[in-house]
C-alpha positions as CSV (number, residue, x, y, z in Angstrom):
1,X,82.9,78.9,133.7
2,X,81.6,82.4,135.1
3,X,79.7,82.5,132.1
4,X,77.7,79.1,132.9
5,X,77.3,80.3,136.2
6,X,75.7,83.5,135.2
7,X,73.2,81.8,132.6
8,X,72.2,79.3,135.4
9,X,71.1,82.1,137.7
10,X,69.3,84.4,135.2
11,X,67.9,81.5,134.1
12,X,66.7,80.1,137.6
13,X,65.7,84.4,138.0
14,X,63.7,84.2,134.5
15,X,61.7,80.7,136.1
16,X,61.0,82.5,139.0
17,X,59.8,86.0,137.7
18,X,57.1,84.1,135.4
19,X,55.9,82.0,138.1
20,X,55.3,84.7,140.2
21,X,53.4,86.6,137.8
22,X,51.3,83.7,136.1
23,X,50.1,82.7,139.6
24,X,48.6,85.9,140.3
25,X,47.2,86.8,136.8
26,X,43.7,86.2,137.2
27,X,43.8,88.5,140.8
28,X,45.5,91.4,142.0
29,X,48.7,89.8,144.3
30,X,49.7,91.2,147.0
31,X,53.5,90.4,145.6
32,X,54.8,93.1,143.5
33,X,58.0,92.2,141.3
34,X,61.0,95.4,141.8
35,X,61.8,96.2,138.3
36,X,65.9,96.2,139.7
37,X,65.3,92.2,140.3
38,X,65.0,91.6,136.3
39,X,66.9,95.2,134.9
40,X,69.9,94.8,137.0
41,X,70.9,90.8,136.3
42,X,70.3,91.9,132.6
43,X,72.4,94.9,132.3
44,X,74.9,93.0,133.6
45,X,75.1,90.3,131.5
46,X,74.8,93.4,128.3
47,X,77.6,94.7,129.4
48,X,79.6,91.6,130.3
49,X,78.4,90.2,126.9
50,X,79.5,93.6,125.0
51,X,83.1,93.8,126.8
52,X,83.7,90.4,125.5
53,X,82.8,91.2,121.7
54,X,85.0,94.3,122.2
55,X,88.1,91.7,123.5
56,X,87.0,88.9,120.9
57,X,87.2,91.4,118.0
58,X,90.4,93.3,119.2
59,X,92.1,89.7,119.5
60,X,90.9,88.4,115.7
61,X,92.2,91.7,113.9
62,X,95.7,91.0,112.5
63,X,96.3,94.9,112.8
64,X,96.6,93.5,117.0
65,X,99.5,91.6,116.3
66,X,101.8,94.1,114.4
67,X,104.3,96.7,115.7
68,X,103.4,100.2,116.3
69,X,106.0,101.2,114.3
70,X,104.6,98.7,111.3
71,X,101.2,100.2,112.0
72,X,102.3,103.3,111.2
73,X,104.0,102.5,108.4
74,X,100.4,101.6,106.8
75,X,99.6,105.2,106.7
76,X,102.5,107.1,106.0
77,X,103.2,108.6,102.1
78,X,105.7,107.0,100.0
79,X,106.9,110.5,99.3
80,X,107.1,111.4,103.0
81,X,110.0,109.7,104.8
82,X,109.1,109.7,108.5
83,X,112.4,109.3,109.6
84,X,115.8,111.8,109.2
85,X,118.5,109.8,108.1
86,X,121.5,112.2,110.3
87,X,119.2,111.3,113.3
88,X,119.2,107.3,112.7
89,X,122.7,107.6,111.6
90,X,123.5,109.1,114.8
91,X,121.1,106.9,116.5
92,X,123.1,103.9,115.2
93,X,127.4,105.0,116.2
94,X,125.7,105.7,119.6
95,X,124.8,102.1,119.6
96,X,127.1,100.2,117.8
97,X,130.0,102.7,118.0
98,X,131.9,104.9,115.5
99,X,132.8,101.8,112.7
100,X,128.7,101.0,112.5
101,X,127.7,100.4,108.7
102,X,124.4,99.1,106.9
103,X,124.4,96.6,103.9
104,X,122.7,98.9,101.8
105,X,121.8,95.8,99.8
106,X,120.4,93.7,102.2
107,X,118.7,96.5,104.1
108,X,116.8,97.7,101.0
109,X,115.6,94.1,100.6
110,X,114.1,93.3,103.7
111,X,112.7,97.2,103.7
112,X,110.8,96.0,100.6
113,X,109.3,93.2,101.7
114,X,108.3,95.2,104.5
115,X,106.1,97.4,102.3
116,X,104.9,94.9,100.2
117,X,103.4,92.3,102.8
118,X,101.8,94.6,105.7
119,X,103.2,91.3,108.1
120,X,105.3,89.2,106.3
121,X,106.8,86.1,107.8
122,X,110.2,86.3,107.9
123,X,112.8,84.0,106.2
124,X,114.7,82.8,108.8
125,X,116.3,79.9,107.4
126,X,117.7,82.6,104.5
127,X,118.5,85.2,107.3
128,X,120.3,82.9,109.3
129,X,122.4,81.2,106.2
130,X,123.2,84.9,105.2
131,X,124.2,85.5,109.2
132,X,126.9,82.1,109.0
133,X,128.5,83.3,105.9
134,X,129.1,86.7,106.4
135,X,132.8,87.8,108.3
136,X,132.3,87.6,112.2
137,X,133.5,91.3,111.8
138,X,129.9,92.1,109.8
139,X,127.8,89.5,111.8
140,X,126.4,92.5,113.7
141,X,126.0,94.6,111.0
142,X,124.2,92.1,109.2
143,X,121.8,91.6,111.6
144,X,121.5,95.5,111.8
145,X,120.7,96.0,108.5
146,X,117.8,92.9,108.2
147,X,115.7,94.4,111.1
148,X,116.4,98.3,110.4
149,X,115.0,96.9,106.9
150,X,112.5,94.7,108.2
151,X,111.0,97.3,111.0
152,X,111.4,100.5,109.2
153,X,110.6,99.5,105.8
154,X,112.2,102.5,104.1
155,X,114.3,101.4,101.0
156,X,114.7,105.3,100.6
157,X,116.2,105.3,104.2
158,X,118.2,102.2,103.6
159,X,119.6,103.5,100.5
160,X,120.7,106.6,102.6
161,X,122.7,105.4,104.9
162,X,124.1,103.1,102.5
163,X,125.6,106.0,101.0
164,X,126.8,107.2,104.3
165,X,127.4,104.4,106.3
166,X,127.8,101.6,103.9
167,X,130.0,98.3,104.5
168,X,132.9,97.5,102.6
169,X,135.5,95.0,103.5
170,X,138.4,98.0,104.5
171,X,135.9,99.4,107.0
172,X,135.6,95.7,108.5
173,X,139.1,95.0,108.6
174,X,140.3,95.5,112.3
């Protein structure tokens, strides 16, 4: 609506500028047009025009709409592992306490997919049936493992604290 409104005045300014100066062609006028009256409206609309390419373009790239963390991911060597696994192991029995354990399995699965689509759509309907059948005791840990999988998309990660913090049914026996 601003928009309209600002093509309706430079318009109505652009009418009035040429009249002026095609009525007093022939003679010299004693009406002199300010060069701010025609630089200033257009400058304007140049910059108000250029801020909403810049908006336009950020809001059509799909890189807008993904994680930093994913984003990163993009650029970081397969060889390099960005993350120590002590300090996300650590990370994790501060959260979830000292019996905390990844499915290795499940972790390296979603990690996978993670690296193969740059913003893959995730299964819910599979995550969810996986969720119901697991033991309530592993419900969390489930979940745990899909998004550590899913967000950090490190198999080689997944894989380590499955060595070190893998689930087995003694460890979720209460």
């Amino acid at each position: 609506m601003e928009l309209m409104k600002v093509c309706y005045v430079w318009t109505l300014l652009s009418i009035l500028v040429f009249q002026c100066l095609t009525e007093g062609s022939g003679q010299q006028t004693s009406f002199e047009l300010p060069v701010q009256l025609v630089g200033f409206p257009f400058i304007i609309i140049a910059v108000r025009l250029t801020n909403f390419v810049k908006k336009l373009s950020y809001a059509l790239n799909p890189e807008t709409y993904r994680s930093r963390n994913r984003r990163h991911l993009t650029f970081v060597d397969d060889r390099v592992e960005p993350y120590d696994p002590l300090e996300v192991e650590k990370y994790i029995v501060g959260e979830f306490g000292a019996r905390a354990c990844v499915f290795e399995r499940v972790c390296a699965h979603y990690a996978a997919r993670a690296r193969a689509q740059p913003r893959p759509q995730m299964d819910w309907p599979d995550v969810f049936s996986q969720y119901k059948r697991s033991p309530d005791q592993a419900k969390e840990y489930y979940l745990l493992s899909v998004f550590l999988g899913d967000i950090v998309g490190s198999p080689q990660l997944c894989h380590q604290l499955g060595k070190r913090r893998g689930c087995d049914e003694t460890q979720l026996l209460y």
